[in-house]
N, C-alpha and C positions, 0 to 999 in steps of 0.2 A: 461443548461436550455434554451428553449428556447420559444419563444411566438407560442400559435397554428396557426396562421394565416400565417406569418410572415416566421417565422422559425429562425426571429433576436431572438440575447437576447437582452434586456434589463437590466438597472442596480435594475429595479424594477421585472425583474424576477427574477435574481441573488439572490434578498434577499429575495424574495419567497419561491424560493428552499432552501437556507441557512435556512431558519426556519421552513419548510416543514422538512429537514434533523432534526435539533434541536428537532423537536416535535417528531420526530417517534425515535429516540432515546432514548430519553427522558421517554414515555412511554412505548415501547416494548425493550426487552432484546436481542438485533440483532449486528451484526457484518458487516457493510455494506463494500462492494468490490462493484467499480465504473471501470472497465473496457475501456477504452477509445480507442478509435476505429476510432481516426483523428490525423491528423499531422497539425491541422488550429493552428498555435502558442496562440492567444488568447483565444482560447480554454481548452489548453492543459495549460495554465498560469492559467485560472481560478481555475481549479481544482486542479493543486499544491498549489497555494496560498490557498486554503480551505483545504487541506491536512496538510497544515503546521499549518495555525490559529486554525482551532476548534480542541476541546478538545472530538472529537467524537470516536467512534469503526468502524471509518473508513478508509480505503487504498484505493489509487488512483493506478490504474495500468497501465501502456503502453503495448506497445506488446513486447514480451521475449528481443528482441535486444537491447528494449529503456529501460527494468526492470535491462538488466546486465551491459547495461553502465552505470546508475546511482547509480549499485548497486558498482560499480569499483569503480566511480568517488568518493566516498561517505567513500574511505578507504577499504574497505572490498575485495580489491583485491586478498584477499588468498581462496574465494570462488567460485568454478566453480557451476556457475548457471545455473539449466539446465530444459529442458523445462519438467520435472517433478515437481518440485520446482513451477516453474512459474504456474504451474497447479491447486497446492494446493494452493497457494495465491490466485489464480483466484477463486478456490471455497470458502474462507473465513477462517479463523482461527482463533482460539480464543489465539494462541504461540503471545503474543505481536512485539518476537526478527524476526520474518519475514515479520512485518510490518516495523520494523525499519533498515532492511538489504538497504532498499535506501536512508535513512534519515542519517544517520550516523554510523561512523566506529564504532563497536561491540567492548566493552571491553572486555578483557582474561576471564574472569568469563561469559560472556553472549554468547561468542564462543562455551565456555567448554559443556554449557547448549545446546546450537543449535546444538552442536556435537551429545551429548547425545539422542536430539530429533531426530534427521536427522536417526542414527544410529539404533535405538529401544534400544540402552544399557542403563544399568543403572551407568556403568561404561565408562565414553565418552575416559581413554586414556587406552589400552591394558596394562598390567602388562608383562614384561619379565622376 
């Protein structure tokens, strides 16, 4: 967020937008994707830090290079992320598990699940 004059943020924009974001939540049924489109560190801080705190239907995204290293960093090393993937997070999902492919390592049951999704089966491991 940042001031229209200006093009600073402020700490009294910050909670602007933080409640501007709470209110449109709040009342409409949306799934927000936030896009980020700079390497400014305090920038790219504010929006993780708001990605982590609120308890909203929202995903903060980098661009695919910065989505697969966090998504590595994060445990989930056994998943090749690829810029289809990257695509459909950009356009919003309601799958909660490819909001949380950068937040943390996926347990065996939420794998099984993301397999299942990824694949179209309803069966995520082949029978031999």
């Amino acid at each position: 967020p940042t001031a229209p004059n200006s093009g600073d943020s402020t700490e009294q924009d910050q909670r602007d937008f933080v409640k501007a974001l709470r209110d449109l939540c709040m009342d409409t049924p949306v799934q927000l994707v936030i896009r980020l489109c700079t390497d400014d560190d305090k920038t790219v801080d504010f929006y993780n830090k708001l990605d982590e705190e609120l308890e909203l239907p929202l995903d903060i995204l980098d661009d695919i290079c910065g989505e697969a290293k966090e998504i590595y960093d994060n445990g989930n090393r056994w998943l090749a992320y690829t810029p289809l993937m990257h695509k459909i997070r950009e356009a919003g999902s309601m799958f909660k598990l490819l909001d949380l492919l950068d937040e943390r390592a996926l347990a065996g049951t939420e794998i099984q699940r993301l397999v299942t999704l990824l694949s179209g089966s309803a069966d995520p491991l082949p029978s031999d």
